[in-house]
Structures are given as structure tokens and as C-alpha cells.
BAKOL-907258 format. One record per residue: x, y, z of N, C-alpha, C, O, CB in turn. Coordinates in steps of 0.02 Angstrom, whole numbers. Each point is the difference from the previous one (the first is absolute). Glycine has a CB too. Layout:
n.u	n.v	n.w	ca.u	ca.v	ca.w	c.u	c.v	c.w	o.u	o.v	o.w	cb.u	cb.v	cb.w
X	Y	Z	X	Y	Z	X	Y	Z	X	Y	Z	X	Y	Z;
...
% end
This chain:
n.u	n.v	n.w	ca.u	ca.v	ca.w	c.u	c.v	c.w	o.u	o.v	o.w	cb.u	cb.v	cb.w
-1263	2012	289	14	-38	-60	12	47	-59	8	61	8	-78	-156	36;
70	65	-107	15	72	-79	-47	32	21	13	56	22	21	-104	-145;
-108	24	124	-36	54	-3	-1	70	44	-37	48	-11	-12	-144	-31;
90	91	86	10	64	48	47	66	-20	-10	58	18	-6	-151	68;
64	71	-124	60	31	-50	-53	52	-48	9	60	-8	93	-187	-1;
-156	86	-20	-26	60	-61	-79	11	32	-50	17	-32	126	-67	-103;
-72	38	197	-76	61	31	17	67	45	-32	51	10	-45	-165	10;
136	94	2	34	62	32	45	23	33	5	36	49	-71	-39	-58;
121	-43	-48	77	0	13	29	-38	57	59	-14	-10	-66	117	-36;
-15	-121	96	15	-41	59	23	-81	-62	-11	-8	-60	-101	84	191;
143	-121	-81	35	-58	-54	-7	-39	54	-24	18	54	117	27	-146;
-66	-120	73	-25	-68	54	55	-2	-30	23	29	-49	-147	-91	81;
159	-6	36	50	-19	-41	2	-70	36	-33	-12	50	99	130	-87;
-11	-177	-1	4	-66	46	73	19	13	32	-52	7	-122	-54	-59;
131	160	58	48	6	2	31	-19	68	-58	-4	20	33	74	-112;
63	-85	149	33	28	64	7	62	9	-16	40	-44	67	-121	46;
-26	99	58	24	59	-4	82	3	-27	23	43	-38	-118	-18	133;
117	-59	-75	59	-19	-9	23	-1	-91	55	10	-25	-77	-79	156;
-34	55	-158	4	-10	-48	-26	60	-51	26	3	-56	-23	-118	108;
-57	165	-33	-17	53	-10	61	47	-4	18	35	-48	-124	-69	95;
144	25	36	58	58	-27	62	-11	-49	45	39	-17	-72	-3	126;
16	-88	-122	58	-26	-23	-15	21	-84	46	22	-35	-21	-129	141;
-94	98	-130	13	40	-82	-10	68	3	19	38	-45	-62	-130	-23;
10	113	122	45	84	-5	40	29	4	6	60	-11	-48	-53	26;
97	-62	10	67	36	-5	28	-20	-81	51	30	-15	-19	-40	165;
-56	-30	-198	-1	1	-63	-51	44	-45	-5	-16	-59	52	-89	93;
-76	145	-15	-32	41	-35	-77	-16	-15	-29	36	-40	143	-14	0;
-149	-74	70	-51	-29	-5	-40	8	49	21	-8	57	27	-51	-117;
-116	77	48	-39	18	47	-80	-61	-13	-16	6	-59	86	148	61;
-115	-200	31	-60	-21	-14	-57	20	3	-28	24	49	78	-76	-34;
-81	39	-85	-68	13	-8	-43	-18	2	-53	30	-4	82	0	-25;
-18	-97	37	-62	-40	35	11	-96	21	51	-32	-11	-132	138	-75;
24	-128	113	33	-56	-29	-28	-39	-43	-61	2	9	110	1	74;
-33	-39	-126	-40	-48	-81	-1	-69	25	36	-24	44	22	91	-159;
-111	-99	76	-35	-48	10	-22	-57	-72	-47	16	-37	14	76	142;
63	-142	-114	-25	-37	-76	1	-65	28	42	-18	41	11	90	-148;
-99	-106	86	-47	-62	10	-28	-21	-59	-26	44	-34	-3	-10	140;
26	-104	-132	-31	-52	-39	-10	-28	36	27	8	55	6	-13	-136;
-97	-59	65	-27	-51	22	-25	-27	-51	-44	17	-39	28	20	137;
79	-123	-94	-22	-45	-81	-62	-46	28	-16	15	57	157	-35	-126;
-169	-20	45	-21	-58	14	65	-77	-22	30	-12	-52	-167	92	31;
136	-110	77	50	-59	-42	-55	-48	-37	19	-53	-26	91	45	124;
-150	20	-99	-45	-46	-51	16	10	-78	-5	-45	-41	-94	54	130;
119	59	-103	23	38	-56	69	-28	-17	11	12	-60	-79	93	91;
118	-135	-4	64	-43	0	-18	-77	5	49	-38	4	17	137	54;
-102	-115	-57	-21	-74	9	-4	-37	-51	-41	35	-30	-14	-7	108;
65	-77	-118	-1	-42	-52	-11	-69	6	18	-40	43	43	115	-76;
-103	-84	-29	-3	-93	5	61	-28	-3	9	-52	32	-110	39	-91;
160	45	14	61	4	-34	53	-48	40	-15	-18	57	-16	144	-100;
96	-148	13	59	-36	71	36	20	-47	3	2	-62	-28	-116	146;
66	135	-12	50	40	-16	60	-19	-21	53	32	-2	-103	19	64;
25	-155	-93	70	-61	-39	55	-9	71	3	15	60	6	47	-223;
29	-93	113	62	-28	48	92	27	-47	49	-31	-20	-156	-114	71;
89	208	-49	70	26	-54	-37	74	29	-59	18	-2	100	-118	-144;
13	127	168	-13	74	25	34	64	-60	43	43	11	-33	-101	136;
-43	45	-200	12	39	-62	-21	67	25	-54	8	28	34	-101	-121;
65	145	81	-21	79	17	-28	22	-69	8	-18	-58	91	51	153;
-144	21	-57	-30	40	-67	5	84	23	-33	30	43	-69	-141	-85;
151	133	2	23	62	6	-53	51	-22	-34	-16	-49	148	-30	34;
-127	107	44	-51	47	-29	30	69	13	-30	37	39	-77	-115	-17;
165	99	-50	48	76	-1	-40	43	25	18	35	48	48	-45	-149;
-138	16	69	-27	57	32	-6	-1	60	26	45	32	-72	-28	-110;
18	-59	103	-33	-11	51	50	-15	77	-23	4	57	-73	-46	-160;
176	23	84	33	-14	32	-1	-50	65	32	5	52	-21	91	-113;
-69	-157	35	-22	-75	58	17	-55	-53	-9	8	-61	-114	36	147;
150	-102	-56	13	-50	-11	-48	-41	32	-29	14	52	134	20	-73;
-114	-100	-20	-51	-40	37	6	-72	-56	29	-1	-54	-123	120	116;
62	-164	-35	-3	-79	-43	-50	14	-35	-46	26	31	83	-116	43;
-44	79	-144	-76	-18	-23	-49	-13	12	-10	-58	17	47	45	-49;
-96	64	28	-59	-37	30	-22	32	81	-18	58	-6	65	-177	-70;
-48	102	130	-41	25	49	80	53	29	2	61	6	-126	-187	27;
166	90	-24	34	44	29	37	61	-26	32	41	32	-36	-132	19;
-9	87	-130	2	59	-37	-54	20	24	25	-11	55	36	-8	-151;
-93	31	103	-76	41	20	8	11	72	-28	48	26	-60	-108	-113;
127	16	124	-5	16	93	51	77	-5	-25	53	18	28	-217	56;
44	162	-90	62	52	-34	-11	57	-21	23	54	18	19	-131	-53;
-103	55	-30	-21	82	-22	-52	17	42	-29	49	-24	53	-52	-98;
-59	-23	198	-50	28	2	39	44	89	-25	43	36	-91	-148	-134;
189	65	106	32	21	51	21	87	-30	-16	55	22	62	-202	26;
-17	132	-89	25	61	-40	-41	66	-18	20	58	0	39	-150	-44;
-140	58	24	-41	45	-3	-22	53	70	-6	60	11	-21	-151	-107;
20	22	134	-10	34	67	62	73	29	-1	59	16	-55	-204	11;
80	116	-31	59	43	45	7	63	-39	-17	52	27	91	-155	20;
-51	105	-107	-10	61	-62	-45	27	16	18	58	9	13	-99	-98;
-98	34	103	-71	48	1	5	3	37	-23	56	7	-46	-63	-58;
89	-15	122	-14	43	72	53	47	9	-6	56	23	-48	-149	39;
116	61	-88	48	68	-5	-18	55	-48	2	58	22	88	-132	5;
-108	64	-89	-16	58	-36	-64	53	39	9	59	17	33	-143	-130;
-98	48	120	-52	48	44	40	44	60	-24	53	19	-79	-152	-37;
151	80	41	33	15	58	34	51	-23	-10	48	37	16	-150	18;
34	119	-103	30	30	-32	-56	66	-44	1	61	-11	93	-182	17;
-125	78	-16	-63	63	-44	-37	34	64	-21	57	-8	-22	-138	-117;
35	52	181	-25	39	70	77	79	18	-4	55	27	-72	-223	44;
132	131	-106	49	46	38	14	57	-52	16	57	18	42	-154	59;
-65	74	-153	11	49	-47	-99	64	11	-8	60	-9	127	-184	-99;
-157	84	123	-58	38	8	8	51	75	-43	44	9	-30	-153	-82;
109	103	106	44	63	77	43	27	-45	20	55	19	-3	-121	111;
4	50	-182	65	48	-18	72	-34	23	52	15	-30	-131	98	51;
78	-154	26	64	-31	-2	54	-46	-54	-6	-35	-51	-59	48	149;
112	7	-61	58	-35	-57	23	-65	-7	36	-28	-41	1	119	54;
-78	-112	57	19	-70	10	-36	-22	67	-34	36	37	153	-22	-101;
-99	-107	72	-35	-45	74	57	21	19	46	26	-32	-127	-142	23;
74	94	100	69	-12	27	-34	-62	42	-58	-9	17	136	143	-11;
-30	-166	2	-35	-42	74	-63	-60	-39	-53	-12	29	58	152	80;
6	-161	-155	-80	-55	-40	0	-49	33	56	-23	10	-58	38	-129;
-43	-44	141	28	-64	49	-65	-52	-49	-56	24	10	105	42	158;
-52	-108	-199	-27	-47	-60	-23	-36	43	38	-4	48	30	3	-148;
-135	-42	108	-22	-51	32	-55	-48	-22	-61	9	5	101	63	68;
-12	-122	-97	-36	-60	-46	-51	-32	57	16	1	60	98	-36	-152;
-164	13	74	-45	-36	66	-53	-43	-61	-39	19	-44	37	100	176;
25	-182	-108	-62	-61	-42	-65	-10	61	15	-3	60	99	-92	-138;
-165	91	62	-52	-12	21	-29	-80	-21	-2	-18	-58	-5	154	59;
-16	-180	55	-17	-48	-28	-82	1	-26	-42	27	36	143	-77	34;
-121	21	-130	-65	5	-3	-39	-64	54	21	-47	34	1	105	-171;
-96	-26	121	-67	-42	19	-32	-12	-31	10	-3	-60	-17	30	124;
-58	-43	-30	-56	-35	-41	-33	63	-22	-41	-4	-46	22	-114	112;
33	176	-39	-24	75	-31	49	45	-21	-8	53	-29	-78	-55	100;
129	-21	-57	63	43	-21	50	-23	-44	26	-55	10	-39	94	88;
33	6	-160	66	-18	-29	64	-3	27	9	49	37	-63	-12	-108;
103	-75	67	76	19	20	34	57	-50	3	-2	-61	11	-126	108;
7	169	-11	47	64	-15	58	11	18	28	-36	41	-105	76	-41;
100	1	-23	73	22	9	-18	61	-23	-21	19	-54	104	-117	37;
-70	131	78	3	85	14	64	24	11	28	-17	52	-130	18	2;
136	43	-101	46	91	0	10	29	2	0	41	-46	10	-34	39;
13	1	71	0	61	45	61	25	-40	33	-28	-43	-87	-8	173;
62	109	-98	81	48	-1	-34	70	54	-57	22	3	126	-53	-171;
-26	44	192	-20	72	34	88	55	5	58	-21	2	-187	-59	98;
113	121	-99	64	32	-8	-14	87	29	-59	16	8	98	-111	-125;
5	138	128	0	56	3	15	38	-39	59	7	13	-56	-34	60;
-19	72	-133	-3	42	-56	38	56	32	-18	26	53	-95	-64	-113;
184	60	15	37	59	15	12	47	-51	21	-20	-54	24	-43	130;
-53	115	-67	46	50	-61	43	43	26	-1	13	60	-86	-8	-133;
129	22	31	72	23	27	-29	56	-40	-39	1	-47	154	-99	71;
-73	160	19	-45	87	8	18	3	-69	36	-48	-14	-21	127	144;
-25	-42	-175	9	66	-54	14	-52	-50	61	11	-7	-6	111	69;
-67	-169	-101	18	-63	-24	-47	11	-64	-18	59	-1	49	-139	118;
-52	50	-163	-45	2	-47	-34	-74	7	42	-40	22	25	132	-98;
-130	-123	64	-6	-60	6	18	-61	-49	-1	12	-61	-69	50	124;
81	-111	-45	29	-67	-28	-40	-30	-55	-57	-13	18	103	-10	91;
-30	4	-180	-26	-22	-44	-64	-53	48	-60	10	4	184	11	-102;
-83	-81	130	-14	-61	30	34	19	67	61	-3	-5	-66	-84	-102;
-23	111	179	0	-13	68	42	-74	15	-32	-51	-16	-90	126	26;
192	-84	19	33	-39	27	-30	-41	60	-46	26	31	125	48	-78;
-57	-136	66	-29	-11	66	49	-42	12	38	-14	-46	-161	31	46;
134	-44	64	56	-26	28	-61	-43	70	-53	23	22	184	95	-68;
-101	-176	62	-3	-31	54	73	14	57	15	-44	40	-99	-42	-123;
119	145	79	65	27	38	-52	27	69	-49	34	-12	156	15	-110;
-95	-62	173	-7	48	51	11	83	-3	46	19	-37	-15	-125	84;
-73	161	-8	44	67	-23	80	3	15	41	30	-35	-152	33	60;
124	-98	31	72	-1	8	58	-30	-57	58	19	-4	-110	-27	122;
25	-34	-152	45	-37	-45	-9	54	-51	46	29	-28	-57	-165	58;
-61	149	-40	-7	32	-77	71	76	6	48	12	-36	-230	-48	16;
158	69	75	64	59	5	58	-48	11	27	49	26	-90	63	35;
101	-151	-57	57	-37	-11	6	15	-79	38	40	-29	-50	-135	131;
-36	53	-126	15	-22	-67	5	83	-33	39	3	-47	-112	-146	44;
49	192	17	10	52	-53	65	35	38	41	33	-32	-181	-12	-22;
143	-26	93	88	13	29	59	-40	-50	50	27	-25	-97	-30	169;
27	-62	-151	53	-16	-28	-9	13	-76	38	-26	-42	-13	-52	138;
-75	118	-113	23	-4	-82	-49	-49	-45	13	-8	-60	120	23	97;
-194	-52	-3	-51	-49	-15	-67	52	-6	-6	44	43	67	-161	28;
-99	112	-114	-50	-11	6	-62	-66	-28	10	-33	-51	49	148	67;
-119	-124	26	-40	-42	3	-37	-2	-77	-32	51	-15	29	-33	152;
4	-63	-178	-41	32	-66	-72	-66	-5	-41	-9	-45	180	76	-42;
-130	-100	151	-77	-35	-9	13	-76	54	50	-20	30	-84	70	-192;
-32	-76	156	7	-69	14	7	-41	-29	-50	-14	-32	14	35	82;
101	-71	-60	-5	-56	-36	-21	-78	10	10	-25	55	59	105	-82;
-91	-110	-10	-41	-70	12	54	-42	-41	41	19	-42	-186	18	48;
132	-99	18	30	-73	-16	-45	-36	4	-2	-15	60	97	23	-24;
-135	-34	-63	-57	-49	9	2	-49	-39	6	14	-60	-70	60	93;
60	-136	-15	18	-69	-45	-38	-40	45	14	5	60	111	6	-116;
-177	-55	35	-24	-83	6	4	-59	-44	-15	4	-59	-51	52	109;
87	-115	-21	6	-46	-22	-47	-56	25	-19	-1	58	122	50	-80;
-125	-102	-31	-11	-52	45	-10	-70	-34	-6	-2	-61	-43	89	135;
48	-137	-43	7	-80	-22	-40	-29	13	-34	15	49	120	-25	-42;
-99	-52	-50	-68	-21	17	36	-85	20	32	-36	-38	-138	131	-59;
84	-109	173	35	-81	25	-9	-42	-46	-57	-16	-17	35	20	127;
58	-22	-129	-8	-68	-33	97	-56	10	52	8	31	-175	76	-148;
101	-127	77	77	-42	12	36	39	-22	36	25	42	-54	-133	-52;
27	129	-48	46	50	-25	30	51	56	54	28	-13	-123	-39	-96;
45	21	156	13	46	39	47	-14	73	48	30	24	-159	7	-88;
64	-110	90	6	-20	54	57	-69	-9	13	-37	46	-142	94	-9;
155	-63	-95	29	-77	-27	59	26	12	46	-41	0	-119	-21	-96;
93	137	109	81	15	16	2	13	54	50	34	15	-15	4	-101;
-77	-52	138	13	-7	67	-61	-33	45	-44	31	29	123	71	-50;
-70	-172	19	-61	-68	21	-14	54	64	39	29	38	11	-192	-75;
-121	162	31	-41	2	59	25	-61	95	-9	8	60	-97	24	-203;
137	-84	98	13	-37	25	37	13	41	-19	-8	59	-8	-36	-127;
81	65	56	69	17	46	0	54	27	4	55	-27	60	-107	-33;
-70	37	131	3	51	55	40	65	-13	61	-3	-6	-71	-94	80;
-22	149	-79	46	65	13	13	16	-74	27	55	-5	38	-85	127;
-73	7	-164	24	3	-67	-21	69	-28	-48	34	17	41	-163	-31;
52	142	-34	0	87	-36	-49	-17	-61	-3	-59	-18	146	114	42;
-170	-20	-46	-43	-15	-55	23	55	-70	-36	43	-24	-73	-86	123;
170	27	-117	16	61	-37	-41	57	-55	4	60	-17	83	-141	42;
-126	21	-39	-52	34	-33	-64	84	38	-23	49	-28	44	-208	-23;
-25	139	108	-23	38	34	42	46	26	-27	56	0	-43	-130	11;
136	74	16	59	20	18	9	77	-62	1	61	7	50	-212	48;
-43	99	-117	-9	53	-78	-51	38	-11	22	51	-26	24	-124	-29;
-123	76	65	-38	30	9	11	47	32	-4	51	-35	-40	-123	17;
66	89	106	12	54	22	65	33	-37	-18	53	-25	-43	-96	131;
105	35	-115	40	18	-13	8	37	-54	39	45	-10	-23	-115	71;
-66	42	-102	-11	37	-87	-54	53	15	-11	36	-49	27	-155	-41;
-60	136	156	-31	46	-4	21	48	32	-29	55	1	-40	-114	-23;
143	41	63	22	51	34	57	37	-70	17	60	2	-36	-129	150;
30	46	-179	58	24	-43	-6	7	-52	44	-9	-42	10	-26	92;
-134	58	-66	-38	34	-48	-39	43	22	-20	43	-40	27	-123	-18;
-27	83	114	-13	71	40	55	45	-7	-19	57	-16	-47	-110	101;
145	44	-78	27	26	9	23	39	-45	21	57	6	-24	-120	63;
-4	18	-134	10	17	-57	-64	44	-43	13	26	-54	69	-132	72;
-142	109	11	-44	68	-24	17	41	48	2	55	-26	-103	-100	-26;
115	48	106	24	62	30	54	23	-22	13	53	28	-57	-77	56;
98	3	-138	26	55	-2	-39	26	-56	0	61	8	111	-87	45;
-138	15	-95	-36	-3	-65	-24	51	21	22	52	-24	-43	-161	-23;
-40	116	107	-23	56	48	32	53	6	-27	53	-17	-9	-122	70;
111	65	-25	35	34	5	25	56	-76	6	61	6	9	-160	101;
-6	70	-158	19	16	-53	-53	48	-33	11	53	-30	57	-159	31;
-134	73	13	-52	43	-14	-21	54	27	-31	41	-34	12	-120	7;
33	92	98	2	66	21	47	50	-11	-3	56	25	-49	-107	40;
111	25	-114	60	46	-25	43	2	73	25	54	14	-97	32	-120;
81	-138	152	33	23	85	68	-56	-38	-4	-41	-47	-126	60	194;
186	1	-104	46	-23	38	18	-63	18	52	-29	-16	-75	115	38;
-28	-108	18	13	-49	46	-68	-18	45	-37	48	-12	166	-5	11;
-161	-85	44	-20	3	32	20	-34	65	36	-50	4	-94	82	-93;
23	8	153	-12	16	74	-51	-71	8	-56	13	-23	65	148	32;
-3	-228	17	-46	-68	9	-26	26	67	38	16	45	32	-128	-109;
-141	115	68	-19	7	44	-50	-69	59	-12	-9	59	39	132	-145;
-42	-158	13	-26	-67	52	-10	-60	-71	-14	18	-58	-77	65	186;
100	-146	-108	2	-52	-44	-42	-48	42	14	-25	54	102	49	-118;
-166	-29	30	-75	-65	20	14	-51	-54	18	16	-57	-136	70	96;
110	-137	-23	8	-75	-4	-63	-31	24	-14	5	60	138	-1	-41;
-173	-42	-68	-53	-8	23	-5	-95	-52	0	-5	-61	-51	180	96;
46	-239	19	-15	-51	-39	-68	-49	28	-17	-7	59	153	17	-91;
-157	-31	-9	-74	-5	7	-1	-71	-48	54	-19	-24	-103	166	40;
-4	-181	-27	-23	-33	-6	-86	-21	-10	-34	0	52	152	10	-13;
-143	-23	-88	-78	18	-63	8	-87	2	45	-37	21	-37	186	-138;
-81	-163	80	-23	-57	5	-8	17	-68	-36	46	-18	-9	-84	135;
81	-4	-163	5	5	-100	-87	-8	-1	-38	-44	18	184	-42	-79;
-154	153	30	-55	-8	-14	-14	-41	-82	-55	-15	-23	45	124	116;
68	-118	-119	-26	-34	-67	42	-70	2	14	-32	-51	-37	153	-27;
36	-137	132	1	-90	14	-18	-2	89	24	24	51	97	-68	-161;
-157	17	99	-54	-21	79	45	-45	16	27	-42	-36	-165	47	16;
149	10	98	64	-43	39	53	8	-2	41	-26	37	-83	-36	-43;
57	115	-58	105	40	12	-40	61	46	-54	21	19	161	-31	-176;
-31	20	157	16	64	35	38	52	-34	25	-30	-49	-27	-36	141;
20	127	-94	18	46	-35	39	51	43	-38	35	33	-56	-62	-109;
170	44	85	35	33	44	26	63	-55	19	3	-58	15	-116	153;
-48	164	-34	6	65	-42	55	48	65	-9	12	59	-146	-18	-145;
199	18	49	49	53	34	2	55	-33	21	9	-57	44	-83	96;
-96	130	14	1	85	-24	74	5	47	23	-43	38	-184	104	-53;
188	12	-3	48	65	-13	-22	46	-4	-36	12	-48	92	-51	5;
-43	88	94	4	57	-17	18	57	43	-28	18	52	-37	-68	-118;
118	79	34	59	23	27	-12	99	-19	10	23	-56	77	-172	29;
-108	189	84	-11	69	-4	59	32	20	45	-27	31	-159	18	-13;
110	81	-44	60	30	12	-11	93	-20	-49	31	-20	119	-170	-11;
1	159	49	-14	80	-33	55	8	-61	61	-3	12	-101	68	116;
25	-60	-164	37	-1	-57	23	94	-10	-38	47	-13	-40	-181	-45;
166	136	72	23	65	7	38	6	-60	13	-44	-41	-12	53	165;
23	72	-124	29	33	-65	79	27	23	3	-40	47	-137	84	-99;
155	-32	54	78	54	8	-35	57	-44	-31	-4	-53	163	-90	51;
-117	143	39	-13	77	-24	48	51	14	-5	59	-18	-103	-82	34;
153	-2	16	58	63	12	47	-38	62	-25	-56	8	-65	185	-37;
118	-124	52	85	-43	46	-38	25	56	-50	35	6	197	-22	-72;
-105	-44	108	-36	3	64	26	76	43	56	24	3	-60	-177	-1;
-54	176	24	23	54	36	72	2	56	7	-46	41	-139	60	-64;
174	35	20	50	12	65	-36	-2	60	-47	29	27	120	43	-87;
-18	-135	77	-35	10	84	38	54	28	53	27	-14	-81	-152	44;
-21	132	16	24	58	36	53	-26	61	-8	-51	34	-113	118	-65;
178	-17	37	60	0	50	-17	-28	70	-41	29	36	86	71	-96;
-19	-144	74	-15	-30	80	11	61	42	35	49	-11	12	-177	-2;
-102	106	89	23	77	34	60	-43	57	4	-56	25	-151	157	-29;
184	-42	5	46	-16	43	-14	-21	66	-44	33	29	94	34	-93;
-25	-113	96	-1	-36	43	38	14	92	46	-29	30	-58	-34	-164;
-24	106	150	52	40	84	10	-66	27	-47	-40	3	-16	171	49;
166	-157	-18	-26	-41	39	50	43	52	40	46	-11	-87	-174	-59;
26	87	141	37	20	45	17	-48	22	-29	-54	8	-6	140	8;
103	-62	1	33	-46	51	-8	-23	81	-26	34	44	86	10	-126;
-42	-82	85	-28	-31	88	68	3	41	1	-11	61	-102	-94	-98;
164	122	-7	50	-27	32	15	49	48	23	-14	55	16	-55	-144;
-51	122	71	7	86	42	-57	24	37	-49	-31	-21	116	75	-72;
-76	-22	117	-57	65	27	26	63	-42	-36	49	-11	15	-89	153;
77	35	-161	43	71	-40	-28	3	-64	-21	53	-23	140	-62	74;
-121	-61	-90	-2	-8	-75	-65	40	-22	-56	0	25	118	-124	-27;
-35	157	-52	-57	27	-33	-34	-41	-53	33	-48	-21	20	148	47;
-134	-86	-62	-12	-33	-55	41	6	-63	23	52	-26	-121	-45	76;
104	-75	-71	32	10	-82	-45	-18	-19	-56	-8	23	163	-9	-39;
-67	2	-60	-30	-21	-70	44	-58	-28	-13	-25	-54	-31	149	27;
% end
């Protein structure tokens, strides 16, 4: 694990092999591998609060999450919080080896249900492999990428580099009532409920829209989508006994890259011997 990198130079890695050789032929060698984890309580996101029947956004620039007023502004910032601190610790594990960057972060959200002794949680994971490239000076802020080593040497072949992870995180949610359900009767078989229909849809395309925000903030390019979760659920209104309260999360991860120079010359195809079948005489061409 890191700790093997700074007791006596030996390094861990979650790398492949396949994937090991592949950033040394980009100039990158690993130093260990990093590790960042939170654990919220969802009791800490929980509200007497309803989340109405008008899915009004409430924008927060800094913070780059969208969410409805009220609980699912709070489900949003506490998604956002999570993921930021397990990536940053992860990142402060790789700048504390000396590396320049993750390769390989693989992010893993896990809800826990509570008990009669236990709280419900939501635990954040990230694990990654820490690299630095030889004779280099170190990085204000250590890069990290969810790229495989194979992609990551792609991407600096072509003229990319990785300048972080970017987030999209947006929740929404509605609280049942007629207002909601009166544009598509319960009644009629099979029926679309547009209202609910709009819910997902406004949290997918406000995720999308803090990721680039994400994007912008790491000073990158463009970003590399690496996985998009869609999560819809359903709460018992805690501030009218007998509604119900539907909440749609977003959230859309990625590697957010830079252009740093054109893409390297490929190198000359090797020539190709064929021989012919038609002779026993024929010699190889080209």
C-alpha cells in the first residue's frame, strides 16, 4: 500500500501489468498506491422538510451541485461533499510519496441500511495508483484520473493531459400530490406521468451542466465521462403524514483533460514481407 513507498522505497500498486508498462513507456514510473475514504451518516441529510410540487433549482457556483430546496439541496451537497474528501485525502496520500498524480481511481459509493443500533451511511471510497515522472519538479496540486495506465499513455501521446476529476452532481425531488399525479391519472393503464418523467430529466441535465462548470474549474479542455449513476427513490414526506416524496439524484464522473502540445508522430509502419504462392521461384516483396 503508500505506506511501503516511504519505509523503504519498495511501492504497491492496483495497477496491471499491462498497465504498469504502459506509463513507462510515457515516462512514468509508481510510487505507491493511495487511498481516500469518507463516511456520512444519512441521518445528517434527513429533514422534516418537502421537497413541494415545483422543482425550483438552487444554484451554489462554488460548490458546483444543483438540488430542489430543502432536503434535496442537502442530499446534493452532502453527495458532493463526499466524493471531494475522499478524492482529496487520496490525492494528499499521493502528493505525501512525492507523486505527480492517481492513475487508475476507481470511486465507489456504498449506502448502508440502518438499525435499531445502527445509523444508515453512505461510505467513499476512491483507490488509485500514485505516479511520478523521473527528473520532474513536483505539482502545485497532484492530478488524478480514473484513465486506466493504458489510456492514460494514450492520452499523453496525443497531446492531452489529465488535470483532475470532474463531478456533475444534481438532485431533485417532488412531493405526490394532485398537482403532480393530475397530468397523468393513476387511473389509466400505462400512463406517463410527465411530472415525474421531468424530474429525471432535470437532474440529469443539471449534472451535466456542473460538470462542465467542474470542468472549467480545473482550467481542462474537455472532459473524458467515465460513469453516469442515476439513482430514484422514494421517502415517506416527513412533513405531511401519508404523502410521499420522490427524489432523483445524478451524478455523472469523469477525467477532466488539458491539450498541452499536438499529438506526437506516429511512428512509420514496418514494412510488410509478402510472398507469393504462385511460384516456388518468387521471391519476397514489399
Amino acid at each position: 500500500m503508500a505506506e511501503f513507498a516511504s519505509s523503504g522505497g519498495s511501492w504497491g500498486s492496483a495497477l496491471s501489468v499491462s498497465a504498469l508498462a504502459a506509463i513507462r513507456t510515457v515516462g512514468f514510473e509508481p510510487v505507491g498506491q493511495v487511498f481516500g475514504a469518507a463516511v456520512y451518516p444519512l441521518t445528517a441529510i434527513a429533514s422534516a422538510s418537502c421537497p413541494g410540487t415545483t422543482a425550483l433549482e438552487v444554484r451554489a457556483p462554488a460548490a458546483r451541485v444543483a438540488g430542489v430546496p430543502g432536503p434535496a439541496a442537502r442530499i446534493a451537497r452532502a453527495l458532493y461533499d463526499g466524493y471531494r474528501t475522499a478524492i482529496g485525502r487520496m490525492t494528499g496520500e499521493c502528493a505525501g510519496l512525492g507523486g505527480h498524480g492517481v492513475v487508475g481511481a476507481a470511486v465507489q459509493v456504498t449506502r448502508a441500511r440502518g438499525d435499531t443500533f445502527t445509523a444508515a451511511t453512505v461510505a467513499f471510497m476512491v483507490i488509485g495508483t500514485a505516479v511520478r515522472a523521473s527528473g520532474c519538479p513536483p505539482l502545485p496540486r497532484p492530478f488524478s484520473t480514473g484513465l486506466s495506465g493504458a489510456d492514460f499513455a494514450k492520452l499523453l501521446r496525443c497531446g492531452w493531459v489529465p488535470a483532475g476529476i470532474a463531478l456533475g452532481i444534481s438532485v431533485a425531488g417532488l412531493h405526490d400530490m394532485m398537482v403532480t399525479t393530475g397530468s397523468g391519472p393513476w387511473s389509466t393503464a400505462n400512463a406517463e406521468v410527465p411530472a415525474y418523467t421531468g424530474l429525471v430529466t432535470w437532474a440529469r441535465q443539471e449534472a451535466r451542466g456542473r460538470l462542465e462548470q467542474s470542468v472549467r474549474a480545473l482550467g481542462a479542455d474537455g472532459v473524458v465521462v467515465s460513469a453516469l449513476t442515476r439513482r430514484v427513490r422514494s421517502d415517506a414526506c416527513r412533513a405531511h403524514p401519508g404523502g410521499t416524496d420522490h427524489f432523483a439524484e445524478a451524478v455523472i464522473t469523469g477525467t477532466a483533460v488539458a491539450r498541452f502540445a499536438g499529438p506526437l508522430d506516429a511512428a512509420p509502419a514496418p514494412s510488410l514481407a509478402v510472398l507469393s504462392l504462385d511460384s516456388k521461384d518468387a521471391k519476397p516483396g514489399r
